[in-house]
C-alpha positions in Angstrom: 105.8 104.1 109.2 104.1 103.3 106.3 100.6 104.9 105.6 98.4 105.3 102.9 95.6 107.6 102.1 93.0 106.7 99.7 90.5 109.6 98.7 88.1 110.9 96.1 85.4 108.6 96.5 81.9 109.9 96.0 78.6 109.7 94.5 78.3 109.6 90.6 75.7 108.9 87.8 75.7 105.5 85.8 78.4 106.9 82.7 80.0 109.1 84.9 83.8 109.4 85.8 86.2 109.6 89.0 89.5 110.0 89.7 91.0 108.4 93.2 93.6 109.4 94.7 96.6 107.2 97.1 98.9 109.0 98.8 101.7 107.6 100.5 103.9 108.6 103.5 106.9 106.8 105.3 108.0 105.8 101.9 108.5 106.5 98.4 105.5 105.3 95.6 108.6 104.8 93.1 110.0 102.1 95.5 107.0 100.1 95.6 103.8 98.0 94.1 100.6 99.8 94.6 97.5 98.1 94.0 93.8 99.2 93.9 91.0 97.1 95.3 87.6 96.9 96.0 85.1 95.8 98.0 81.1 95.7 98.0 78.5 94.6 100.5 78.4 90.7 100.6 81.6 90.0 98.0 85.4 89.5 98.7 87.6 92.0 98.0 88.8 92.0 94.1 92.0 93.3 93.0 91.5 96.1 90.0 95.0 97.3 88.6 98.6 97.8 89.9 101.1 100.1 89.1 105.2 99.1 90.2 107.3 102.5 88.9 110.5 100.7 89.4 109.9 97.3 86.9 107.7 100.2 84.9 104.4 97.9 85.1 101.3 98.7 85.2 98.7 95.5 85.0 94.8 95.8 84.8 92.5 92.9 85.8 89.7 92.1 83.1 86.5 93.8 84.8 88.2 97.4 84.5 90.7 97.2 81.7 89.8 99.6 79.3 87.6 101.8 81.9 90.4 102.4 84.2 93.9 104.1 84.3 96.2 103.6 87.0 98.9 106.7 86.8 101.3 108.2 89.5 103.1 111.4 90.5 106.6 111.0 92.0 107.1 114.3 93.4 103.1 113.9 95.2 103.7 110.6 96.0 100.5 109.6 95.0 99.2 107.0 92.4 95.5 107.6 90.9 92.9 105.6 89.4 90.9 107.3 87.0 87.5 105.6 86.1 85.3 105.8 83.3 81.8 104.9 81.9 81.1 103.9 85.8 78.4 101.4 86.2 76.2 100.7 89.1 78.6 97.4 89.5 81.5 99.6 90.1 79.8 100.5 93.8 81.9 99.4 96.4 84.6 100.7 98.9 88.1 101.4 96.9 91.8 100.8 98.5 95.0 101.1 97.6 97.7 99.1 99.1 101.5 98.8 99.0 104.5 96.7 99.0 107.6 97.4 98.5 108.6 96.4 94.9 111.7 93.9 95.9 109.8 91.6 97.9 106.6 91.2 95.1 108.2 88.0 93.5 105.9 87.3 91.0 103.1 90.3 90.2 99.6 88.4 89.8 96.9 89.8 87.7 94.6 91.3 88.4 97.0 91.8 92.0 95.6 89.6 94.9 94.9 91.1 98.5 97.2 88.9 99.9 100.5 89.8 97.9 100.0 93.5 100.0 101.0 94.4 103.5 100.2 98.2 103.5 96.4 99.0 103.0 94.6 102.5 103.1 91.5 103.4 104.9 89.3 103.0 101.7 87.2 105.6 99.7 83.3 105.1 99.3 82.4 104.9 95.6 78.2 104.8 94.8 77.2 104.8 91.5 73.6 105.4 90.4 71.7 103.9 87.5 
């Protein structure tokens, strides 16, 4: 069975910086696309970066590129997404999601919710001003 767990969320100053964490089980992180999303109160969920280890991509939507690096560990099975300069914006819930890389026919960006089967539990992210 596939299952992901997101983690790492937390409470952070305006400038500050965290690192999240997806970790997969029931398959391998090298086999498929993992995407990060988020979601705040009132707003639909907006796809943030994705990283496919197998087509070595990694794609960034326009709000985070520059502030955010999407990076993975094979032998954790985990991808992380590392954020900087965080700005009251950037509160929302985060996910990660997965599909396995050979069905992902076309890769949008920044990656849509509904190119993703697989989704975590989501990881709380509040940034203060």
């Amino acid at each position: 069975e596939v299952q992901l767990q997101a983690s790492g969320g937390g409470y952070v100053q305006a400038g500050g910086s965290l690192r999240l964490s997806c970790t997969g089980s029931g398959f391998s992180v090298d086999d498929y696309a993992i995407g990060w999303f988020r979601q705040a109160p009132g707003k639909d969920r907006e796809g943030l970066a994705c990283i496919s280890i197998s087509d070595g991509m990694i794609n960034y939507g326009d709000s985070v590129k520059g502030r955010f690096t999407v990076s993975s560990d094979s032998a954790k099975n985990t991808v992380y997404l590392d954020m900087n300069n965080l700005q009251s914006e950037d509160t929302a819930v985060y996910y990660c999601a997965a599909q396995p890389a050979e069905t992902m026919m076309a890769v949008s960006i920044p990656p849509s919710p509904d190119e993703y089967d697989y989704w975590g539990q989501g990881t709380q992210v509040t940034v203060s001003s």
